[in-house]
PAMI-592094 format. One record per residue (C-alpha): residue in three letters; x, y, z. Coordinates in nm, 2 decimals. Layout:
REM PAMI-592094
<site resn="ala" east="X" north="Y" up="Z"/>
...
END
This chain:
REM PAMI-592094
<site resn="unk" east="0.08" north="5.18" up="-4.43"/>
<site resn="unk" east="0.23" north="5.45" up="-4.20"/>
<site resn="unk" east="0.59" north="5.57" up="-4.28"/>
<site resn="unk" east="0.67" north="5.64" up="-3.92"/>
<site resn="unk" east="0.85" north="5.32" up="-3.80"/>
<site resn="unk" east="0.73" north="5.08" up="-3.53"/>
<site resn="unk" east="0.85" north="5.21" up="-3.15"/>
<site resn="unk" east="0.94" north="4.95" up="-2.93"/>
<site resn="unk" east="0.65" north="4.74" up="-2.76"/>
<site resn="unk" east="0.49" north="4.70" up="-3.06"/>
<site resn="unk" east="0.37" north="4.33" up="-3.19"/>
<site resn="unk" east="0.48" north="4.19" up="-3.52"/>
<site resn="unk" east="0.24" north="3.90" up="-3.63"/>
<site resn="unk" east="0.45" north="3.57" up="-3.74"/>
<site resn="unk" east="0.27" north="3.33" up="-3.95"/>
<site resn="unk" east="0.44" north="3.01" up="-3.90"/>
<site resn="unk" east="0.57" north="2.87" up="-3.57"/>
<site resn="unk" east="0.90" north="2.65" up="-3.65"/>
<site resn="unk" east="1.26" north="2.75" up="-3.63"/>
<site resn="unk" east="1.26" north="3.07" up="-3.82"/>
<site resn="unk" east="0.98" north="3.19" up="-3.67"/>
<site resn="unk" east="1.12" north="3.13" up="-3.28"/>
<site resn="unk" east="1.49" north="3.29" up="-3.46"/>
<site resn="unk" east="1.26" north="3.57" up="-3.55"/>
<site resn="unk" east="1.08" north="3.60" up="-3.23"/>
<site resn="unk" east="1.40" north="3.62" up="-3.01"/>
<site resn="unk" east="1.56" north="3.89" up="-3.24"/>
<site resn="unk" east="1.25" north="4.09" up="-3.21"/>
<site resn="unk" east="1.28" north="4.07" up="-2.85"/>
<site resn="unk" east="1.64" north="4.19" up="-2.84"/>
<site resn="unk" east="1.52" north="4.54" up="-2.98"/>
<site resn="unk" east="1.23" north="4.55" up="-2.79"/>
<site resn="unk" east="0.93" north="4.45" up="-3.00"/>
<site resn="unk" east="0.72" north="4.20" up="-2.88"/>
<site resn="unk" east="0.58" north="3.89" up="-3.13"/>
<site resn="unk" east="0.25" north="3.71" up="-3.17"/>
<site resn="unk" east="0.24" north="3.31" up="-3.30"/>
<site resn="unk" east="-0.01" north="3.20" up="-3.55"/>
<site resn="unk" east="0.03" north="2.82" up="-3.61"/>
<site resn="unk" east="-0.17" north="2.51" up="-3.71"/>
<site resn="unk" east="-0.09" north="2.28" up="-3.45"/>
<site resn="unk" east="-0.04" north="2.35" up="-3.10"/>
<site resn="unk" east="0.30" north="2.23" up="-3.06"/>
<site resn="unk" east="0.50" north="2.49" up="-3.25"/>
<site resn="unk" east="0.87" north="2.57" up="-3.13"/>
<site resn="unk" east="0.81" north="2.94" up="-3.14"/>
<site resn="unk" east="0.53" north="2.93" up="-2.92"/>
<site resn="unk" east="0.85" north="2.89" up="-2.62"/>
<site resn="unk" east="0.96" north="3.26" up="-2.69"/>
<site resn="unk" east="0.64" north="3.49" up="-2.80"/>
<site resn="unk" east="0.45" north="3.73" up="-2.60"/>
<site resn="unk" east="0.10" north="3.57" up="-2.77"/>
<site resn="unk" east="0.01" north="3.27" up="-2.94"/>
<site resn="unk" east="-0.30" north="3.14" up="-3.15"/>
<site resn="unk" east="-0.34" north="2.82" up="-3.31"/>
<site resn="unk" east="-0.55" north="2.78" up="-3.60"/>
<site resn="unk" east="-0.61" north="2.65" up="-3.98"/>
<site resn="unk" east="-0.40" north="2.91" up="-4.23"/>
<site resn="unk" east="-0.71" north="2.87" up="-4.47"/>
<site resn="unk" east="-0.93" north="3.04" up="-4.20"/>
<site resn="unk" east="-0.97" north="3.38" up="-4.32"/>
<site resn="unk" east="-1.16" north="3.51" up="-4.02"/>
<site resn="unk" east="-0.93" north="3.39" up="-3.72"/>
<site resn="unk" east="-0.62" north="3.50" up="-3.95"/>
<site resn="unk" east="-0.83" north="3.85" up="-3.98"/>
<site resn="unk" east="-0.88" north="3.86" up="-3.61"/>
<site resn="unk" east="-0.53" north="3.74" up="-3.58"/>
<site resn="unk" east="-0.39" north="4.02" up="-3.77"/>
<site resn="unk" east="-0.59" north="4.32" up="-3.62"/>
<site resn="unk" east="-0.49" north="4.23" up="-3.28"/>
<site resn="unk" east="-0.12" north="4.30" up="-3.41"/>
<site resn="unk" east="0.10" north="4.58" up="-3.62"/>
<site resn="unk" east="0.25" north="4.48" up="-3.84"/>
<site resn="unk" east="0.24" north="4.11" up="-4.01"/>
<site resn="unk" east="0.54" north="3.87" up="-4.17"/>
<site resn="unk" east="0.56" north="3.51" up="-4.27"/>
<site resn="unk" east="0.83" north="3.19" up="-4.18"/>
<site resn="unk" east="0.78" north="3.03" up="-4.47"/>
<site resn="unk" east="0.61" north="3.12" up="-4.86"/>
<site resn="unk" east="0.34" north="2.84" up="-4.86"/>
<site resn="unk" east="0.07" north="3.05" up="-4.71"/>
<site resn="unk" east="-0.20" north="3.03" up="-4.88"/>
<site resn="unk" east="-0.26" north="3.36" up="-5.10"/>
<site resn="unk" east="-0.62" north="3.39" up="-4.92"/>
<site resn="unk" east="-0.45" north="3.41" up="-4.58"/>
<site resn="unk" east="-0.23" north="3.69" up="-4.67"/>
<site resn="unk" east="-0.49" north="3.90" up="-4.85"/>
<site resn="unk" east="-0.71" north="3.87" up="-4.51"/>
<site resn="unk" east="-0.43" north="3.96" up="-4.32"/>
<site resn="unk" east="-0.36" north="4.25" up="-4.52"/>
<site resn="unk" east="-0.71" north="4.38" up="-4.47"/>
<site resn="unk" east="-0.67" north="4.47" up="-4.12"/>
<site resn="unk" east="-0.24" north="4.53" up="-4.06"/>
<site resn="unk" east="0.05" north="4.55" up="-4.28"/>
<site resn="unk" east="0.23" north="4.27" up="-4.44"/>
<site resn="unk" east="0.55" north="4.21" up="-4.53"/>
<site resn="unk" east="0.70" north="4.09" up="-4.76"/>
<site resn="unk" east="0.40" north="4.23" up="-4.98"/>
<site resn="unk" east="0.18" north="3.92" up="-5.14"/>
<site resn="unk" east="0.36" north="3.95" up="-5.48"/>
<site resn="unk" east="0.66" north="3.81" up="-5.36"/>
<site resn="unk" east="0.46" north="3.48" up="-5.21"/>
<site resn="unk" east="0.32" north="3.45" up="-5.52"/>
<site resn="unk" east="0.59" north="3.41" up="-5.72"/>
<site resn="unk" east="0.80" north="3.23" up="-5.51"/>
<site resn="unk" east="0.52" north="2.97" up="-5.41"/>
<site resn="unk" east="0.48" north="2.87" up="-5.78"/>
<site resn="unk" east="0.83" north="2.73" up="-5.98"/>
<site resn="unk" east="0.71" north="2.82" up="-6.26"/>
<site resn="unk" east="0.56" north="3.17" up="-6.20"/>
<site resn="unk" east="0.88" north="3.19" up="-6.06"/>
<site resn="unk" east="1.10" north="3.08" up="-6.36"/>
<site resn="unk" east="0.94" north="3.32" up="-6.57"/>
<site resn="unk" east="0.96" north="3.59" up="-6.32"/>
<site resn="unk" east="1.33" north="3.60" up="-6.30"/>
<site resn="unk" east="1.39" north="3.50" up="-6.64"/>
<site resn="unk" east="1.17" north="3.79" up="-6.76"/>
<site resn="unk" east="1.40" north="4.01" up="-6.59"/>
<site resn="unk" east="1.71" north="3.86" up="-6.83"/>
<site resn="unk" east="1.88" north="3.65" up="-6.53"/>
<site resn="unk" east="1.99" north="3.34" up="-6.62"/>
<site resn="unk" east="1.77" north="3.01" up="-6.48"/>
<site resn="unk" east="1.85" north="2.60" up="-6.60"/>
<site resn="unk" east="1.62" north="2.55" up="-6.94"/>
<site resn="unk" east="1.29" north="2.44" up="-6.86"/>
<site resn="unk" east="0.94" north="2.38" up="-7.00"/>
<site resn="unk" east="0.58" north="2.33" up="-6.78"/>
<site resn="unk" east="0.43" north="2.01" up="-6.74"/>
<site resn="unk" east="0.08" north="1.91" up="-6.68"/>
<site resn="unk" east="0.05" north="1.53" up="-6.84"/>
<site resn="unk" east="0.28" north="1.23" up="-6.88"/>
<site resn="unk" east="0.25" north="1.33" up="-7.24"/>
<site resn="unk" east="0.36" north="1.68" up="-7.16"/>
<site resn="unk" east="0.68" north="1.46" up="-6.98"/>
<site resn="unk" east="0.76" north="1.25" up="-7.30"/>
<site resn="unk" east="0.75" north="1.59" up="-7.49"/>
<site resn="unk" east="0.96" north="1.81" up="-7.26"/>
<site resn="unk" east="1.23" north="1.52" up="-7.25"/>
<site resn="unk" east="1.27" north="1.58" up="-7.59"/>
<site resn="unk" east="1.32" north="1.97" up="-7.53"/>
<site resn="unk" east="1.54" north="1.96" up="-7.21"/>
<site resn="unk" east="1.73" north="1.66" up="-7.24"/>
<site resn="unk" east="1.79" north="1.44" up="-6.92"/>
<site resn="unk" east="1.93" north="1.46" up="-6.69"/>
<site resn="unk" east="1.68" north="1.65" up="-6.57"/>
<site resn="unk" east="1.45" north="1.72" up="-6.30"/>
<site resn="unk" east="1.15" north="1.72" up="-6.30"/>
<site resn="unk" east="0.95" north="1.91" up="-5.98"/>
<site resn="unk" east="0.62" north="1.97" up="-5.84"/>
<site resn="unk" east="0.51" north="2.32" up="-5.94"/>
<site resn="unk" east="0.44" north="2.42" up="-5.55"/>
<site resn="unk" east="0.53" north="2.26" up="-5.18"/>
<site resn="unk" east="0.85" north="2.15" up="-5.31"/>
<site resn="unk" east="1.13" north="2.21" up="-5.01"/>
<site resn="unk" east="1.43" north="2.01" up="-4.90"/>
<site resn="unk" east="1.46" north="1.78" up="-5.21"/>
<site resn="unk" east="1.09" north="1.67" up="-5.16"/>
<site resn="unk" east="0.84" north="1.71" up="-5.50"/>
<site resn="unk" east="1.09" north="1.60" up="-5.74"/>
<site resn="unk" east="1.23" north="1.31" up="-5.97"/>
<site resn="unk" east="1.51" north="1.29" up="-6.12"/>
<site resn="unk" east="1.52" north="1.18" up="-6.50"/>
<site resn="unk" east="1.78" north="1.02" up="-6.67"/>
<site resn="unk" east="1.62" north="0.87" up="-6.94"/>
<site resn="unk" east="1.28" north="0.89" up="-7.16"/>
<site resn="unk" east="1.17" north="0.54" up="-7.02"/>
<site resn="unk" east="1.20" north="0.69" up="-6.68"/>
<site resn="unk" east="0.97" north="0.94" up="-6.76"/>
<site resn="unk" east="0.63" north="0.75" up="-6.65"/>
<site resn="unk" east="0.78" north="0.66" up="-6.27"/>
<site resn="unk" east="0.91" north="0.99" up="-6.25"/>
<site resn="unk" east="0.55" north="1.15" up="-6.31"/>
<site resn="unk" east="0.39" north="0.89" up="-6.08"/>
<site resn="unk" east="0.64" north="0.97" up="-5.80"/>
<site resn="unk" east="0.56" north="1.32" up="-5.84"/>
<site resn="unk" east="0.19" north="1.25" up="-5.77"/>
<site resn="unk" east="0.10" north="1.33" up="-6.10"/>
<site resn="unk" east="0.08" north="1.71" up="-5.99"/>
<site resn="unk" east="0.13" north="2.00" up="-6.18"/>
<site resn="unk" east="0.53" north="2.01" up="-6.24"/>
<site resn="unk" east="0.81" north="2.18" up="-6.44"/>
<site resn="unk" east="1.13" north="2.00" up="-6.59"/>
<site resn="unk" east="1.39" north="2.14" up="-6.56"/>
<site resn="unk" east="1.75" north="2.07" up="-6.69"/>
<site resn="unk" east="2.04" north="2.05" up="-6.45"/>
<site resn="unk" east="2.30" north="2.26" up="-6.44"/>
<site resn="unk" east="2.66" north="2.16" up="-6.44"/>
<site resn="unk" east="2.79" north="2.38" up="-6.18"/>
<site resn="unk" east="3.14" north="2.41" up="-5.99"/>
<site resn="unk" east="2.96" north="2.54" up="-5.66"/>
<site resn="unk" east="2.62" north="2.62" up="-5.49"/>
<site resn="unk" east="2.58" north="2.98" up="-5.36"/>
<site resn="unk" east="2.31" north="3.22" up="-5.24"/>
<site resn="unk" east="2.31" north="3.58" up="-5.15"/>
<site resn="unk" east="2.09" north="3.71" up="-4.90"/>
<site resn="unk" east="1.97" north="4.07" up="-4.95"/>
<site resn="unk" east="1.74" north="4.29" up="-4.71"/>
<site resn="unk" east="1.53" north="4.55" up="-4.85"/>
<site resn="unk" east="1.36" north="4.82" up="-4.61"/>
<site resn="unk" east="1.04" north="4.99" up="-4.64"/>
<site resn="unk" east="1.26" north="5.29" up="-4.77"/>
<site resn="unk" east="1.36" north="5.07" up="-5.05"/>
<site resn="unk" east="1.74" north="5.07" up="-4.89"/>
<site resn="unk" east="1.92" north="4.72" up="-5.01"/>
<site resn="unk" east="2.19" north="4.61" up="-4.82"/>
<site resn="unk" east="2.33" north="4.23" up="-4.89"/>
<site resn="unk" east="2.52" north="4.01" up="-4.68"/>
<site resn="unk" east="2.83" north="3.84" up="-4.80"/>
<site resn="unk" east="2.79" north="3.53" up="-5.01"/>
<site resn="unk" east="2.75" north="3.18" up="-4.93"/>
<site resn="unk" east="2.88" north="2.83" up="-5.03"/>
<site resn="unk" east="2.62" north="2.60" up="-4.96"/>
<site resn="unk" east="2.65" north="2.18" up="-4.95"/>
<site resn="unk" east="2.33" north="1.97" up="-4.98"/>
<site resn="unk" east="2.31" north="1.63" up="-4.84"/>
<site resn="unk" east="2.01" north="1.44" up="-4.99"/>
<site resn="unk" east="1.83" north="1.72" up="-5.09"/>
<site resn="unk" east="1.87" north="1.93" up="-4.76"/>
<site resn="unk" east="2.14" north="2.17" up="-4.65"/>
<site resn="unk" east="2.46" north="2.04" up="-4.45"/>
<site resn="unk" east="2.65" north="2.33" up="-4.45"/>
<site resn="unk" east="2.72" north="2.71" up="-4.54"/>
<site resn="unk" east="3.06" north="2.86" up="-4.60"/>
<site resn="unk" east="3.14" north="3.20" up="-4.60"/>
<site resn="unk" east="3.34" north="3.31" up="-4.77"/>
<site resn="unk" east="3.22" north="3.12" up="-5.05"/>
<site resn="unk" east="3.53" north="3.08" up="-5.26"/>
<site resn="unk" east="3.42" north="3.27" up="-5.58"/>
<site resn="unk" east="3.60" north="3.56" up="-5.76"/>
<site resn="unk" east="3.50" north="3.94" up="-5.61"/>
<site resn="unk" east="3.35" north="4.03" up="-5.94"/>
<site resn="unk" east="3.11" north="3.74" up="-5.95"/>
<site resn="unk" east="3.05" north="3.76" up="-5.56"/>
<site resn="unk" east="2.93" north="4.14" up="-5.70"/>
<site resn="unk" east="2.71" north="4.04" up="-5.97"/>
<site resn="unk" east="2.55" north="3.78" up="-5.75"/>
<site resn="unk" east="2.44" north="4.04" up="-5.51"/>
<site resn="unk" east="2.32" north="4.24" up="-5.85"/>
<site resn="unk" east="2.13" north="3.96" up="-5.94"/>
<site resn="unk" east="1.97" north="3.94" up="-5.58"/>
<site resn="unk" east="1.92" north="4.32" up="-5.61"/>
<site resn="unk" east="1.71" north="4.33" up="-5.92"/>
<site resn="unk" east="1.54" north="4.00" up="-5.82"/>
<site resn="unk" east="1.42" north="4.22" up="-5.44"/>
<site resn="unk" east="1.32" north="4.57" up="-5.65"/>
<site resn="unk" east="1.12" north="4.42" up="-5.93"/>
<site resn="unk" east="0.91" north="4.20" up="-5.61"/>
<site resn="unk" east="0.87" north="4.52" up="-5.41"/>
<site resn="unk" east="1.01" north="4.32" up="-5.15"/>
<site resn="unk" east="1.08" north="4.43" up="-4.80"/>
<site resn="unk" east="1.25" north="4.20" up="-4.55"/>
<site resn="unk" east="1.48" north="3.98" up="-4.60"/>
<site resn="unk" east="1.55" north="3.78" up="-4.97"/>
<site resn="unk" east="1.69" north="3.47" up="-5.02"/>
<site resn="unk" east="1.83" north="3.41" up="-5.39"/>
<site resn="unk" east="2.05" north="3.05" up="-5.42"/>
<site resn="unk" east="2.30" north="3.01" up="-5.79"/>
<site resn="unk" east="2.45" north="2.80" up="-5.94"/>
<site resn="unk" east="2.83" north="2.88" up="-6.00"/>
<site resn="unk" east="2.94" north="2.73" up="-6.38"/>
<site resn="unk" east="3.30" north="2.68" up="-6.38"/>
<site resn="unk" east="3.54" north="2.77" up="-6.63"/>
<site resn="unk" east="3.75" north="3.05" up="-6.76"/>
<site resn="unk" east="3.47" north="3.24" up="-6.72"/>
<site resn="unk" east="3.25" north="3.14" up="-6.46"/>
<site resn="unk" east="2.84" north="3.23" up="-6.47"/>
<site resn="unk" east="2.59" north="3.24" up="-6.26"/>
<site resn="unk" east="2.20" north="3.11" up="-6.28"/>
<site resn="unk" east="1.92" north="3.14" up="-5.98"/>
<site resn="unk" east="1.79" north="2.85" up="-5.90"/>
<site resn="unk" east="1.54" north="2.94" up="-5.69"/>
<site resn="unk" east="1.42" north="3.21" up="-5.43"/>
<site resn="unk" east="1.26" north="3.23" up="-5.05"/>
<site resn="unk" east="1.11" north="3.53" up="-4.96"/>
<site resn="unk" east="1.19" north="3.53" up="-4.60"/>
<site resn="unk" east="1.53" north="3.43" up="-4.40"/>
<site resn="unk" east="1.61" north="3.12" up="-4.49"/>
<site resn="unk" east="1.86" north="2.87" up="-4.35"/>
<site resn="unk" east="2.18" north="2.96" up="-4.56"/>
<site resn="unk" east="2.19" north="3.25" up="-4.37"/>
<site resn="unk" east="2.15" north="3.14" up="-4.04"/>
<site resn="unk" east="2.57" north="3.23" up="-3.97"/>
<site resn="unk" east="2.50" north="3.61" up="-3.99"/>
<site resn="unk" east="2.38" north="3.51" up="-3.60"/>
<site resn="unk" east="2.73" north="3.46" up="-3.49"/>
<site resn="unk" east="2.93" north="3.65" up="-3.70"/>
<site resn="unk" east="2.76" north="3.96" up="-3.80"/>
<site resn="unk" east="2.68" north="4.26" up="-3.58"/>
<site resn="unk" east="2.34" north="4.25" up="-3.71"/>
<site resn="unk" east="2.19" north="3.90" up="-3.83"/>
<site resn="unk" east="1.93" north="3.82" up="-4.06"/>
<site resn="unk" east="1.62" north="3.79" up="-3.84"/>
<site resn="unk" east="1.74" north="4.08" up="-3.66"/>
<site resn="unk" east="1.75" north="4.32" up="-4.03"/>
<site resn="unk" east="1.43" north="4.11" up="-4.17"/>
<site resn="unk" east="1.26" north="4.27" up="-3.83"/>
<site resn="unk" east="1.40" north="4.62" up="-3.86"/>
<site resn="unk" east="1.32" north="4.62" up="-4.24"/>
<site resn="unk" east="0.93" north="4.53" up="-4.17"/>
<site resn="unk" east="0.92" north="4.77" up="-3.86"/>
<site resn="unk" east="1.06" north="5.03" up="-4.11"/>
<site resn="unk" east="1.34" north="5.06" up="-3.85"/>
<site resn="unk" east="1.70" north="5.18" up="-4.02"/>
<site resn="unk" east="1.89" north="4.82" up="-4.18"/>
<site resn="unk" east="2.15" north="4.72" up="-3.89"/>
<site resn="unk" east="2.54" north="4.64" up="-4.03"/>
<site resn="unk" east="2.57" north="4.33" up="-4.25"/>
<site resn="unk" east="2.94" north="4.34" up="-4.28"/>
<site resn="unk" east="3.08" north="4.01" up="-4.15"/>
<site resn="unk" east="3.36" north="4.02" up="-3.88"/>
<site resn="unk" east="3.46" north="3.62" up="-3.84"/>
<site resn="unk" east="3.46" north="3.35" up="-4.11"/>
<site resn="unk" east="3.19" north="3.13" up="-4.07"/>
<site resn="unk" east="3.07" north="2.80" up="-4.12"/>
<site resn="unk" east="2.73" north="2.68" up="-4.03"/>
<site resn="unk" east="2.64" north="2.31" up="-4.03"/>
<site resn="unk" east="2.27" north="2.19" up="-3.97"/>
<site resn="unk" east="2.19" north="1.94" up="-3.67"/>
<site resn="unk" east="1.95" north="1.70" up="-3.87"/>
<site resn="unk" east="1.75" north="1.43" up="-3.69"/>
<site resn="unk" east="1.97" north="1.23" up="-3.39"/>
<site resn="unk" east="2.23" north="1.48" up="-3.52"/>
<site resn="unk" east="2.14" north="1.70" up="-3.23"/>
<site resn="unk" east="2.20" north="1.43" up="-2.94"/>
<site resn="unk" east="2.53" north="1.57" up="-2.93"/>
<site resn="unk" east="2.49" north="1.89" up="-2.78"/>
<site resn="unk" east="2.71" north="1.80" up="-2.50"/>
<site resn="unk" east="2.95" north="1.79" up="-2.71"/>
<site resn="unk" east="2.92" north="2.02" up="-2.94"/>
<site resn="unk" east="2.89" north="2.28" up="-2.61"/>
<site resn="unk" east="3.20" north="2.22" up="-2.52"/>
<site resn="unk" east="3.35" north="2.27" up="-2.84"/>
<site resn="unk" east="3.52" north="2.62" up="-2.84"/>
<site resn="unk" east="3.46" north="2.89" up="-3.09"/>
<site resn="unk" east="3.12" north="2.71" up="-3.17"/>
<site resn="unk" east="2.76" north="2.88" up="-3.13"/>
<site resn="unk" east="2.47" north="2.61" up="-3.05"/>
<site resn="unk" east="2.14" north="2.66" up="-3.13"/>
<site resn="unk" east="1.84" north="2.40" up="-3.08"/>
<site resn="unk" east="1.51" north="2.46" up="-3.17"/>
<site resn="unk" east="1.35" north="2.28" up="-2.90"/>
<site resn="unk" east="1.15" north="2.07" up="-3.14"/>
<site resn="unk" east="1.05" north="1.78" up="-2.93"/>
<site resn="unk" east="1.09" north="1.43" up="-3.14"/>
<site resn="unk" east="1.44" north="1.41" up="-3.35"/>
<site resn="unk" east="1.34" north="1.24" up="-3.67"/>
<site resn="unk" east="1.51" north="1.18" up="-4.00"/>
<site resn="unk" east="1.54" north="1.46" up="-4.23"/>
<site resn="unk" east="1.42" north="1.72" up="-3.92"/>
<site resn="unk" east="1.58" north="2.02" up="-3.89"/>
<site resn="unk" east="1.65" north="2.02" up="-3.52"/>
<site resn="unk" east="1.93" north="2.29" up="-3.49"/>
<site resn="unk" east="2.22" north="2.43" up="-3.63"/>
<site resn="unk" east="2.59" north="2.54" up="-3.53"/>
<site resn="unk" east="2.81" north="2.78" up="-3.63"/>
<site resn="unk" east="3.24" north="2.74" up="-3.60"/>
<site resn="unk" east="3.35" north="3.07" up="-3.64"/>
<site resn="unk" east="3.75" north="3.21" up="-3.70"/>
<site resn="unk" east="3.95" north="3.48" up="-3.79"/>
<site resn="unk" east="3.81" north="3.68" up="-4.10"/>
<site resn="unk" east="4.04" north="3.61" up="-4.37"/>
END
C-alpha cells in the first residue's frame, strides 16, 4: 500500500453495480478520478456513469484478479462479497475497506460478538443451528424475538418473527432452515445510525446523526436531526468510533441503534454496513462533502472533505411505482431527485430517493 494518495485520473475498482455503486461513481468523477464496474449481470445501473465496465461471476477469482490489476485501488457497494473475491482482489491492488470488516459484518453473529466483545451494548441473543437449538433459545431469549439468517439478510428479508414457542417450527422453516441467530427485540423509543468515515491516516470524522423509519422491513425515511439529546448524539458517534478503529476500517461506516427511552435513555447497535449505506444518502444535498464523496477521498487516501451539515434534512426512499412520480416530485421546490435508472419498478425496489431540505435549526 503506498502512503502517497491517489492523483486525479486514477481508477478506483467498484465491486457491485446498483445504486451506491453509480452514487459512488459520479462522486468519483466530480474530483476527477475515474471508476471501473465489476458486476454479475450486464444490466447494472452503474454501468451508465463509469469509465470501464466488466461483467462477471464474484466467485471468479481470476477475472476479479484481472479485474483488480487493471485498476488502483479497490472498494465494494455492498458486504456480501464473497471473502475469496476480496482476498484475490487484494493480491494484485488495494482494498478498502480491508477484508476484516466484510467478515464481520457479512456474518450476524460474528458480528454480535464482535461489537459486544468490545463492551457495546447489542439485543440478547444466542446462535442457532437446529429447530432444537430454536425450542432452546426461546427459553433463553424470550419472544418476541427474531429470529434471522446468519448471512444475506437485508431489507427485512432472512428473518421471522417469534412470538411464541409453538411458532418456533414455521419460523425455522421460513428461514430456510439456515444457519440463524435469535435475537430479542428491543423496546426502543427511536431508530438511529451514525455514519463515520475513517481515512487511510486513521482520521475519523462522523456525520450528524440520523432518525431512521422502516416500512416493512425497508427504510422510508431519514431525519436529521434525529431528535435525541447532544450527549447521547455524542456517545453514538463514540460507539461508531470504536466500532471503525477496532475493524481497521477505512471508508465510510455505517452503525444503526436502537434509542431506549426513559429518564435515561441508552443505546444498542443493531447492526453495521461497512460501506455507504442508505441512511446517509442526505449528506448529498445538505452537506458540503457527502458520503460517497469522503468514502472516495478516504480510500484514495485523499484529506476527509467537511461533514458538518448546513440544511435540515429529510430523505425519503422512492420504492417500486413510488418513482412514477418524478414529474412531480421535480417540481417540488427545495427537493433534490435522484433516480437510479434501474429499468423495471418492482415492489420492494429501491428505485430512488429524495431529499426536502430547510433551514438548519
Amino acid at each position: 500500500m503506498t502512503d502517497q494518495p491517489l492523483p486525479p485520473g486514477s481508477t478506483i475498482g467498484i465491486l457491485g453495480g446498483g445504486q451506491l455503486g453509480r452514487m459512488l461513481s459520479v462522486a468519483a468523477s466530480r474530483l476527477g478520478l475515474k471508476t471501473h464496474i465489476y458486476n454479475d449481470t450486464p444490466d447494472a445501473p452503474a454501468f451508465d456513469v463509469a469509465a470501464a465496465c466488466t461483467v462477471g461471476a464474484y466467485e471468479d477469482r481470476e477475472a476479479i484478479t484481472r479485474f483488480a490489476g487493471q485498476v488502483d485501488v479497490v472498494t465494494c457497494e455492498f458486504e456480501n462479497v464473497p471473502a475469496a473475491t476480496l482476498e484475490a482482489a487484494a493480491g494484485a491492488a488495494d482494498v478498502f475497506p480491508p477484508v476484516k470488516s466484510f467478515e464481520v459484518a457479512q456474518d450476524r453473529l460474528t458480528e454480535k460478538d464482535f461489537v459486544s466483545g468490545l463492551g457495546i451494548a447489542v439485543a440478547p441473543y444466542l446462535a442457532v443451528t437446529s429447530l432444537a437449538d430454536l425450542k432452546e433459545a426461546i427459553l433463553r431469549v424470550p419472544p418476541p424475538a427474531l429470529l434471522k439468517t446468519r448471512r444475506f439478510g437485508y431489507d427485512g428479508k432472512g428473518q421471522a418473527t417469534i412470538g411464541t414457542l409453538c411458532e418456533a417450527e414455521s419460523a425455522w422453516e421460513s428461514i430456510g432452515q439456515a444457519p440463524a441467530i435469535l435475537e430479542g427485540m428491543v423496546p426502543f423509543e427511536r431508530e438511529i445510525s451514525v455514519l463515520a468515515v475513517r481515512g487511510r491516516d486513521g482520521t475519523l470524522r462522523f456525520y450528524d446523526v440520523v432518525e431512521n423509519v422502516h416500512t416493512g422491513g425497508i427504510l422510508d425515511t431519514s431525519t436529521v436531526p434525529a431528535a435525541v439529546p447532544r450527549a447521547l448524539e455524542a456517545k453514538a458517534q463514540r460507539i461508531a468510533g470504536t466500532i471503525a478503529e477496532a475493524l481497521g476500517h477505512v471508508g465510510v461506516l455505517c452503525v444503526e441503534m436502537f434509542q431506549s427511552g426513559g429518564d435515561e435513555p441508552s443505546l444498542a447497535v443493531n447492526e453495521i454496513a461497512p460501506r455507504v449505506h442508505n441512511s446517509g444518502h442526505w449528506t448529498l444535498d445538505a452537506c458540503l462533502a457527502g458520503q460517497f464523496e469522503n468514502h472516495v477521498r478516504a480510500i484514495c487516501g485523499w484529506p476527509l472533505g467537511d461533514v458538518s451539515r448546513h440544511s435540515d434534512a429529510v430523505m425519503t426512499n422512492l420504492i417500486g411505482d413510488a418513482a412514477n412520480g418524478w414529474r412531480k416530485l421535480a417540481a417540488e421546490p427545495h427537493t433534490a431527485v435522484h433516480l437510479y435508472g434501474k429499468a423495471e419498478a418492482r415492489a420492494g425496489r429501491k428505485m430512488g430517493h429524495i431529499t426536502r431540505i430547510s433551514a438548519k435549526t
